[in-house]
C-alpha positions as CSV (number, residue, x, y, z in Angstrom):
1,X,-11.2,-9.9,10.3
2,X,-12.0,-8.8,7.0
3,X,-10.6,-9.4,3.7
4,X,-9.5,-6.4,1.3
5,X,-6.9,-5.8,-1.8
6,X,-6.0,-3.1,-4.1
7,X,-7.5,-1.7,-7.6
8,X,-4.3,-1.4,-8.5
9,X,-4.6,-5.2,-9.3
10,X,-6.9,-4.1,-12.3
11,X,-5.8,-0.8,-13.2
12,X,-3.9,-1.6,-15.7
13,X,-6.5,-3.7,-17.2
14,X,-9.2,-0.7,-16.9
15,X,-9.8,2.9,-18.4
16,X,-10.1,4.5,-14.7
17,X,-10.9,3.5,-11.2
18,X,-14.4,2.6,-11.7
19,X,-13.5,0.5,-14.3
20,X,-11.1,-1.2,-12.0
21,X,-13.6,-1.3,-8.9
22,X,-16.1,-3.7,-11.5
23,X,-13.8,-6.1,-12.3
24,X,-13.8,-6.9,-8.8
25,X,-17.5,-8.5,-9.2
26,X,-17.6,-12.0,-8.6
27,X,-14.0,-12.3,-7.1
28,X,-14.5,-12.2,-3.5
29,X,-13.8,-8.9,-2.7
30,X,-15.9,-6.3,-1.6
31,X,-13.8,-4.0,0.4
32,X,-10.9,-2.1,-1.6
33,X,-7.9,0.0,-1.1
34,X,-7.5,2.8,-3.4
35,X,-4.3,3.5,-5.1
36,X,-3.4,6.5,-6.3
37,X,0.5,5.3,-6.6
38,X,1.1,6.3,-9.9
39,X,-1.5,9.6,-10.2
40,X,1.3,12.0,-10.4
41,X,2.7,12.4,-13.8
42,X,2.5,14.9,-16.7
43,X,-1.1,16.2,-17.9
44,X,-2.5,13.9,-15.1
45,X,-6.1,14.4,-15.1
46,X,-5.6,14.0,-11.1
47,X,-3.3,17.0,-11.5
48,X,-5.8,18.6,-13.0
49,X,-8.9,21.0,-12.6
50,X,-11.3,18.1,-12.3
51,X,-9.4,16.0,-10.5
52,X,-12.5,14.7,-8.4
53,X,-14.5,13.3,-11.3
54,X,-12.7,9.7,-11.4
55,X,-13.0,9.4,-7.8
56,X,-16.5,10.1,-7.5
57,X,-16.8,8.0,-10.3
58,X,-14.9,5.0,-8.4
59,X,-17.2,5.8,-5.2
60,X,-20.5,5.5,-7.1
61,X,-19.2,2.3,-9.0
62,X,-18.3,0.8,-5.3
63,X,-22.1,1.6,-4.0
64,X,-23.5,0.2,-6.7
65,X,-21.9,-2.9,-5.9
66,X,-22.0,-3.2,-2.6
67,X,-18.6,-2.4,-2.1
68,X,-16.8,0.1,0.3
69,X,-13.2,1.7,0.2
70,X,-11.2,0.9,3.7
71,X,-8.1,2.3,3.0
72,X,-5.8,4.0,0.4
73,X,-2.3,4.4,-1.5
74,X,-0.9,7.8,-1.9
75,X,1.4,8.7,-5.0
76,X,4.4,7.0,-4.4
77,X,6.4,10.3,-5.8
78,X,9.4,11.1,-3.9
79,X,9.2,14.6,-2.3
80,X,13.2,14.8,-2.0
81,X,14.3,13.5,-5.4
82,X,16.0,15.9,-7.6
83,X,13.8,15.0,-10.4
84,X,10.2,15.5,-8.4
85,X,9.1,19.0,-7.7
86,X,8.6,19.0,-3.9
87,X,5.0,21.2,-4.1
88,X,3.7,19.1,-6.5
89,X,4.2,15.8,-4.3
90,X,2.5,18.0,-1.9
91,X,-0.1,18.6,-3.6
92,X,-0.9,15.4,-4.8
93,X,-0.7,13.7,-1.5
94,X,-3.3,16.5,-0.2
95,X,-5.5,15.4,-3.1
96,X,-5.0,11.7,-2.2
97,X,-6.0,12.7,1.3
98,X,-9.0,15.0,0.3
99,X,-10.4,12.0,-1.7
100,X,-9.9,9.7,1.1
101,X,-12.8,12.4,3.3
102,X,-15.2,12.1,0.2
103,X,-14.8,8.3,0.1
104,X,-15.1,7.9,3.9
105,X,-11.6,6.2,4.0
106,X,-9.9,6.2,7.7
107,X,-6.6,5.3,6.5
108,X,-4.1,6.7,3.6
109,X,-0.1,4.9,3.0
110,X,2.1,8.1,2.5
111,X,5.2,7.0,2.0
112,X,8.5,8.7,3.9
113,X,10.8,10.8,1.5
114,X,14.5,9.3,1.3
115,X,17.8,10.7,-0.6
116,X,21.3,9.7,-0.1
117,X,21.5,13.1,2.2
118,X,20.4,11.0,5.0
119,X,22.4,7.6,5.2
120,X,21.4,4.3,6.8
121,X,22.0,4.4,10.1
122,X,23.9,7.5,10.9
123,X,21.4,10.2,8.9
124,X,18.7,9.2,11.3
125,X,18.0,12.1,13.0
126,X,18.8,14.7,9.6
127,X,16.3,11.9,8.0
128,X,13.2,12.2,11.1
129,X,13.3,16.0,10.5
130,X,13.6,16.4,6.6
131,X,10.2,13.7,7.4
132,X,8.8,15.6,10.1
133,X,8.9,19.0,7.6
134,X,7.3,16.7,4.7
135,X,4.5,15.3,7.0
136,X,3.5,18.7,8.3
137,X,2.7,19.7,5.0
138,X,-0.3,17.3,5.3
139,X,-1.4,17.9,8.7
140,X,-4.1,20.3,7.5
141,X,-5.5,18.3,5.3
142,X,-5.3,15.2,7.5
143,X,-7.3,17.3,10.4
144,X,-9.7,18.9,7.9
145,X,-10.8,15.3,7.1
146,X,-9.9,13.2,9.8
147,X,-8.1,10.7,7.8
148,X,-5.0,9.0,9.3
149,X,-1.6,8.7,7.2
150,X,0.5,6.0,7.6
151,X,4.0,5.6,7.0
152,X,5.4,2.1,6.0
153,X,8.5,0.0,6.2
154,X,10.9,-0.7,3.8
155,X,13.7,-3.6,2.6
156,X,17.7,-2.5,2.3
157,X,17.1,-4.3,-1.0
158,X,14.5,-1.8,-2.2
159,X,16.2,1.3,-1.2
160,X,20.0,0.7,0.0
161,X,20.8,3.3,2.7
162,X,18.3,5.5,2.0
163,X,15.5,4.3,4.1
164,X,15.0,4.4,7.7
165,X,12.1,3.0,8.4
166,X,13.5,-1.4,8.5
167,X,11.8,-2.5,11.7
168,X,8.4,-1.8,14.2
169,X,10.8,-0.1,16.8
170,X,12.4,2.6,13.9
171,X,8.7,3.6,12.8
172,X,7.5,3.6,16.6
173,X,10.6,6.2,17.0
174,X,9.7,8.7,14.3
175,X,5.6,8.5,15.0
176,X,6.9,9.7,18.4
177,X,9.2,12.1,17.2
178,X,6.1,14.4,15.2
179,X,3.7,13.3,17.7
180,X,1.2,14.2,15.5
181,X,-2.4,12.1,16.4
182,X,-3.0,11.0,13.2
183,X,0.3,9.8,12.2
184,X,0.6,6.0,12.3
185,X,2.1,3.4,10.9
186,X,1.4,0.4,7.9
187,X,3.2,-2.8,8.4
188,X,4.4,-4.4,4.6
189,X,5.2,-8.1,5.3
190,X,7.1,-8.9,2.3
191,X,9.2,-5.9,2.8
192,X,10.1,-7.4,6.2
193,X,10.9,-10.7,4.9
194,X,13.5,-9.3,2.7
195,X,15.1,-8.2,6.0
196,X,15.2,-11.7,7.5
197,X,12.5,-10.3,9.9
198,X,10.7,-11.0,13.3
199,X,7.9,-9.9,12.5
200,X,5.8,-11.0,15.3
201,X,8.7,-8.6,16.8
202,X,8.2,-5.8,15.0
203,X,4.0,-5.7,14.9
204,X,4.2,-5.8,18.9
205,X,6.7,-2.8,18.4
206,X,4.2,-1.2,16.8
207,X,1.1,-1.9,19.1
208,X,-1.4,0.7,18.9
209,X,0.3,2.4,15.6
210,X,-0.4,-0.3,13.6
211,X,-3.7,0.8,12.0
212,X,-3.1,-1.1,8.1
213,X,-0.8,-3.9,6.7
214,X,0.3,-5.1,3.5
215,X,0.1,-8.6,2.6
216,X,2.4,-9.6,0.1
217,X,4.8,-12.5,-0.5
218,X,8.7,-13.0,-2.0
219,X,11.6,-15.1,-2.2
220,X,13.2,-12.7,0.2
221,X,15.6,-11.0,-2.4
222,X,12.7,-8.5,-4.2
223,X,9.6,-7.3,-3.8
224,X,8.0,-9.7,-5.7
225,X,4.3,-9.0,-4.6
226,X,3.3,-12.6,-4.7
227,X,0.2,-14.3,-2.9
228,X,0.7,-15.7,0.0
229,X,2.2,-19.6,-0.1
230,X,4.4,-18.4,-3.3
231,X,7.4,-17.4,-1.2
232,X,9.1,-18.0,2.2
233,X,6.8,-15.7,4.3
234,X,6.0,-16.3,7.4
235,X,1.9,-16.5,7.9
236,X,1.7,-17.8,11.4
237,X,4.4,-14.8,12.7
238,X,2.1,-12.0,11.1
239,X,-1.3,-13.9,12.5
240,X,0.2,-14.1,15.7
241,X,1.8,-10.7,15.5
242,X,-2.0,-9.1,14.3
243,X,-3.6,-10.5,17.5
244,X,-1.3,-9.9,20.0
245,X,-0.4,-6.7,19.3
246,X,-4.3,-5.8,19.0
247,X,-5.0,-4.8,15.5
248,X,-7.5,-7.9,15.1
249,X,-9.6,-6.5,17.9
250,X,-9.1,-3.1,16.7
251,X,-11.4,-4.6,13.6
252,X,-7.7,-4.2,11.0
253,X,-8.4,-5.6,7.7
254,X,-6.0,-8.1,6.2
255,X,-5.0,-6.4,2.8
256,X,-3.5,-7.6,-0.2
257,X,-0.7,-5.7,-2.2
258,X,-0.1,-8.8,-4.6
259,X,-0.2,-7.2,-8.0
260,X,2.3,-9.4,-9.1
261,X,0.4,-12.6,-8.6
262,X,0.3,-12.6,-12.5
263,X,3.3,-10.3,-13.5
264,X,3.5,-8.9,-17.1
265,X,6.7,-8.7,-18.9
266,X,8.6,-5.4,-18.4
267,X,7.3,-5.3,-14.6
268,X,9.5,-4.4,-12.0
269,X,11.1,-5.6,-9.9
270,X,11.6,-9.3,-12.3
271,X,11.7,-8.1,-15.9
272,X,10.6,-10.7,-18.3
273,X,11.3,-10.6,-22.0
274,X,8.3,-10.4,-24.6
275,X,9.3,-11.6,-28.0
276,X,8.8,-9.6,-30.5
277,X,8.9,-6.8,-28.1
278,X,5.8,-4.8,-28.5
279,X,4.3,-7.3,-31.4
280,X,4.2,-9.7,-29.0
281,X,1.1,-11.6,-28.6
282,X,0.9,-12.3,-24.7
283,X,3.3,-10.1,-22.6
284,X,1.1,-10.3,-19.7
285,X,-1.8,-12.2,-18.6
286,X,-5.4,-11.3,-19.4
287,X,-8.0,-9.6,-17.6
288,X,-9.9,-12.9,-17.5
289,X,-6.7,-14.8,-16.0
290,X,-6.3,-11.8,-13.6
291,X,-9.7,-11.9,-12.5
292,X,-9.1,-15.6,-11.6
293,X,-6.1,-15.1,-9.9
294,X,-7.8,-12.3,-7.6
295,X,-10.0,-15.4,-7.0
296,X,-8.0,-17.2,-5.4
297,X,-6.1,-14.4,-3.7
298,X,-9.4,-14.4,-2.2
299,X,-9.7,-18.0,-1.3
300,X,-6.1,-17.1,0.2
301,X,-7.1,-14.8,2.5
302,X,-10.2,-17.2,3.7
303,X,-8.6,-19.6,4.3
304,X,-5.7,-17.6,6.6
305,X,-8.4,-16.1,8.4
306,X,-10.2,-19.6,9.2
307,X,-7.7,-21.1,10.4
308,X,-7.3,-18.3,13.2
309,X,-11.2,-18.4,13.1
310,X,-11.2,-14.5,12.4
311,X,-12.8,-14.5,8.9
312,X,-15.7,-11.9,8.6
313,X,-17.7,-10.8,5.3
């Protein structure tokens, strides 16, 4: 099993992707899942005419390394918010998804649309339709490219009532419900451990849906996005969970989504003061502190995958 994490660990730290996929020398890591969470917003070059010019530019930076992308983030817009214009998710998911073809990437997170229209557990089936409508939307672009999207699982305390998609068996239910072939699912660990979770449960619910996870870690009251071993998460239930319900021999990489192994103040979901507001002299850790944290994310992951001798380059 193989070992990858997000740019968006370095994004913020970077002028664009490429930027990002550099800082990755020298950590570890040499297989990456791009985000494009937070793409959409106004006069977004990725909105724009020349949208493909920073991902070409993160694809060439990755050769050069000896790096490859093995799955991606979509925008994590919300097509049925009032305050999102629905085409515009569209189209940005599309892009996400059209990217994904140039890169070679298999697998792209999209996540599910949610409003208080549809209610925890009684909106179920007005909630699989409105889903079913938004999802269609991408099929052309998923066929054109061959590129699976993957919905994910959420926490209650993320998103109230508003979410459907809590355990393996409710995301098993919908993927059946579009029956679409390259709609499938990604499995979030640390939003299953705020749900007080089985998740060697929930991954065999899943079985051959399961084609990407998210390995993150929490106190199991907010999406913290912690390293592994800096909350109460489970390790041996997902391990055990991975192999039995096949995604290990399905050659699954184990993925990071801890961007808050070094949080910076202001960042959600545990907002830390900064003194002196923006004067202040270190809000947030430094690229060189991040880079050493991604380190040992790194050494993390080994070391998980050892001790279920799985770990591959």
């Amino acid at each position: 099993m193989k070992l990858a994490t997000t740019i968006g660990d370095f994004l913020r730290f970077a002028p664009d992707a490429a930027g990002a996929v550099r800082m990755y020398e020298g950590t570890g890591f040499t297989h990456l899942d791009y985000s494009f969470y937070n793409a959409i917003y106004a006069g977004s070059p990725f909105m724009g005419e020349h949208w493909m010019d920073e991902v070409k530019a993160a694809g060439a930076a990755a050769e050069a390394l000896g790096f490859d992308f093995v799955q991606a983030h979509s925008p994590g817009n919300n097509p049925f918010s009032e305050k999102e214009d629905f085409d515009t998710v569209v189209k940005g998911n599309i892009r996400s998804i059209e990217a994904c073809g140039y890169l070679g990437i298999r697998n792209i997170v999209v996540h599910s649309g949610f409003s208080w229209d549809y209610r925890y557990p009684d909106g179920e089936a007005a909630y699989f339709e409105a889903n079913r409508k938004f999802y269609e939307a991408l099929y052309p672009a998923m066929e054109q490219h061959g590129v699976n999207v993957l919905i994910e699982n959420s926490a209650h305390a993320n998103m109230g009532g508003q979410y459907f998609f809590m355990t393996g068996k409710e995301m098993s239910d919908f993927i059946r419900y579009c029956s679409h072939p390259l709609l499938h699912a990604c499995w979030d660990v640390g939003h299953a451990n705020m749900q007080n979770p089985d998740q060697y449960g929930d991954l065999i619910a899943l079985g051959d849906d399961l084609r990407a996870v998210h390995i993150q870690d929490n106190m199991g009251r907010t999406d913290d996005h912690l390293a592994p071993f800096m909350g109460t998460l489970d390790v041996d239930s997902v391990m055990r969970g991975l192999f039995d319900s096949g995604f290990v021999s399905r050659g699954g990489y184990f993925t990071f989504e801890c961007d808050n192994v070094l949080s910076r103040a202001g960042s959600w979901p545990n907002y830390r003061n900064a003194f002196s507001g923006d004067k202040a002299k270190i809000p947030g850790a430094t690229a060189a502190m991040k880079r050493a944290a991604i380190g040992m994310l790194y050494e993390i992951g080994k070391g998980i995958l050892e001790a279920y001798d799985c770990f591959e380059k």
